[in-house]
N, C-alpha and C positions, 0 to 999 in steps of 0.2 A: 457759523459753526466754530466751538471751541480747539485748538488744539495744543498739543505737548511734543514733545525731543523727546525720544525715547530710541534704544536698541535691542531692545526685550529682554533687554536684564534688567540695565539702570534707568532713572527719567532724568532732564536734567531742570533744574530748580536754579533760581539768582534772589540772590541777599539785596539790600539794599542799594547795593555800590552796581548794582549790575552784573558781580560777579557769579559765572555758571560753574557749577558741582552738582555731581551725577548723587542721586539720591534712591533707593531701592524701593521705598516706598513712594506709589504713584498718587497718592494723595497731597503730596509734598511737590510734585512736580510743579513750573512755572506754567500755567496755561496762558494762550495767547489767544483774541480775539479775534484776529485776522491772521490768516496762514502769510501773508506777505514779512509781516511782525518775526513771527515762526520764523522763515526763511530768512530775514536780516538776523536774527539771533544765531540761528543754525552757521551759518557762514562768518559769524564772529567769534566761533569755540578755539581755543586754542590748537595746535594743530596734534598735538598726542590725543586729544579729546578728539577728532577731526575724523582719525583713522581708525576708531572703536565703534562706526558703522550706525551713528547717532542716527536716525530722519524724523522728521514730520509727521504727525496720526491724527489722525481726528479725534477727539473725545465723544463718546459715544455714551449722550444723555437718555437714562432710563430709568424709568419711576421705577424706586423699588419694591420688592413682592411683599406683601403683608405677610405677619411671620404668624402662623396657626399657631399657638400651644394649647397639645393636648396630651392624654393623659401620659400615652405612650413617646412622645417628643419628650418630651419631661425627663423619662426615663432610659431614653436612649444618652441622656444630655450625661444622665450621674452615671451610665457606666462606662463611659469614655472618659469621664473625671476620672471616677476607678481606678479604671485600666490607664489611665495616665501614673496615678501614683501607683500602683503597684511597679508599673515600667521604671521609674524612676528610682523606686526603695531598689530595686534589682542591681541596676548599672551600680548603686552607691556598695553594692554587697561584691561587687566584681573588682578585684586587684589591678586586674588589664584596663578598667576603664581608669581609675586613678591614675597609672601608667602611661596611657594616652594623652592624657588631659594634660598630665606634667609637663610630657613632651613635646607638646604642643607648644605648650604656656613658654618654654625655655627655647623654642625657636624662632616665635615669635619676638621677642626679649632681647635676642640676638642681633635678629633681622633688625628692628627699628634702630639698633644702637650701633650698629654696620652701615648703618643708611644713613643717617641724620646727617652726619658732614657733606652726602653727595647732594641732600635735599637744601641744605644752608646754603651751597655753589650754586643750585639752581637759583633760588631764589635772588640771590645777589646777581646773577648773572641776568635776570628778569628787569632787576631794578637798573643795571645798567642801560639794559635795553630802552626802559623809559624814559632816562633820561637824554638816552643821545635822540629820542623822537620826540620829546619835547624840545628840544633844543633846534632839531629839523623842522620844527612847525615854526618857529619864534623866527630863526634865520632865514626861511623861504618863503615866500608868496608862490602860493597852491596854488593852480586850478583845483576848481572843486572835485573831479573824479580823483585829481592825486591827494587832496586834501581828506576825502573818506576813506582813501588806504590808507593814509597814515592812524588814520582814526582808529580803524581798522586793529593795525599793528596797535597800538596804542592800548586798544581795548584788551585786546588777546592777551599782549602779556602782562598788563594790573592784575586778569584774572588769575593766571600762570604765578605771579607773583604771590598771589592770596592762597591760592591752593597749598605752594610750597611752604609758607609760612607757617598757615595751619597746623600743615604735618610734623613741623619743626617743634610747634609749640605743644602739640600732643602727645610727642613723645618725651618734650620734658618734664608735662604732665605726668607721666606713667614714670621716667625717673625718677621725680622725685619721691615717688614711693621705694625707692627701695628695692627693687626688684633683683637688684643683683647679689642683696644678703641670700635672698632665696635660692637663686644660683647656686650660692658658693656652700650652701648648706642642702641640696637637692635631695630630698627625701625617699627619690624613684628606689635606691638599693634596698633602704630599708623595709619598702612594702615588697620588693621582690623577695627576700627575704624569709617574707612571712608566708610565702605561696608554699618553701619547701621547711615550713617547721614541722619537727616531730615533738611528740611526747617522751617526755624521761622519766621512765618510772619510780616515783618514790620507793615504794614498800614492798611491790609486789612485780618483780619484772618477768616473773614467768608467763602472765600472762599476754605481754606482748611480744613473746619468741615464736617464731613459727615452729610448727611443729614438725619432726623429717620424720615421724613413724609414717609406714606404708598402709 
C-alpha cells in the first residue's frame, strides 16, 4: 500500500536533492511504497516542519467514476460558467474589492521585504550548521546509531537551508519588479475618491437642488 505526509492542509513532496516542502496540492505529494520509507522520511523533517502535526496516510487507490454527459450535465456546466463570470464582472464593478486587493497586495510587499534579512540569517545559520557536522563526520569515527543522527542532523538542515534560500530568491524575484514604485504611488485614495463623486451642474443646476416646498 501506497502512502504520503500530510496534515490536512498541506502533503509534503521532495525534489531531487531529497529535500521535503509541504505542497497544497496532493497530487504533487511524495508517495512512498513502504510506510517504514514514510516513517524514515517523516522523522527527517526539519523540526519547524516537525511541529505542524505532519503523519503518515495511506493513499487510497480507486478507479474513477465514468463521467455521463448528458443533455442536462451539459447545461448545468454553462451555467456555472455564467454565473462564474457574471460573479466576477460584479467584484470588478465594486470599489471595495479594488480596495481590498490593494491592500492586500501592499501588505503582503511589506511583509516579504521586512522578512528577507531574518530568512538570509536563517539560511546562513543553516549552512553553518552543515558545516561544523560535516566537519563532526570527517573528525570522528561513529558508531553507526551516532552516525545516522548525524545524518539525520545533516539531512534536516540541507533541507532547512533549501527552503530558506528559495524564499530569499522569491522575494527577489518579486523585487525586482518594482513593486515599490507602486507603493509610493498607491492608487487606493484615488478610487476612494470616486465612491464620493458628485455631479456639477453645467447649465442647468436647478435641477439638482432639493426642493424645501412643503
Amino acid at each position: 500500500m501506497p502512502w504520503i505526509i500530510t496534515n490536512d492542509i498541506f502533503f509534503i513532496r521532495s525534489d531531487k536533492r531529497g529535500c521535503a516542502s509541504p505542497v497544497s496540492d496532493r497530487r504533487k505529494a511524495k508517495v512512498f511504497s513502504e510506510r517504514f520509507n514514510a516513517e524514515e522520511f517523516l522523522r527527517s523533517l526539519p523540526k519547524k516542519m516537525k511541529n505542524l502535526g505532519y503523519r503518515i496516510e495511506p493513499v487510497e487507490i480507486t478507479a474513477p467514476k465514468p463521467l455521463v454527459v448528458t443533455e442536462e450535465t451539459e447545461q448545468e456546466e454553462d451555467n456555472m460558467m455564467e454565473n462564474g463570470k457574471e460573479s466576477d464582472a460584479e467584484e470588478l464593478l465594486d470599489a471595495n474589492y479594488y480596495l481590498t486587493e490593494i491592500a492586500a497586495f501592499c501588505v503582503f510587499i511589506k511583509r516579504i521585504r521586512n522578512e528577507r534579512n531574518r530568512l538570509e540569517e536563517e539560511q546562513v545559520q543553516a549552512e553553518m550548521e552543515i558545516e561544523d557536522l560535516l566537519h563532526a563526520a570527517e573528525f570522528n569515527d561513529l558508531p553507526c546509531e551516532q552516525g545516522y543522527e548525524l545524518y539525520q542532523k545533516l539531512h534536516e538542515a540541507r533541507v532547512r537551508r533549501r527552503s530558506y534560500k528559495n524564499a530569499v530568491a522569491w522575494i527577489d524575484y518579486i523585487m525586482e519588479a518594482k513593486p515599490e514604485e507602486f507603493l509610493r504611488n498607491d492608487p487606493s485614495s484615488r478610487i476612494m475618491g470616486t465612491k464620493y463623486r458628485q455631479y456639477r451642474a453645467r447649465a442647468l443646476p436647478e435641477l439638482f437642488h432639493q426642493s424645501t416646498e412643503s
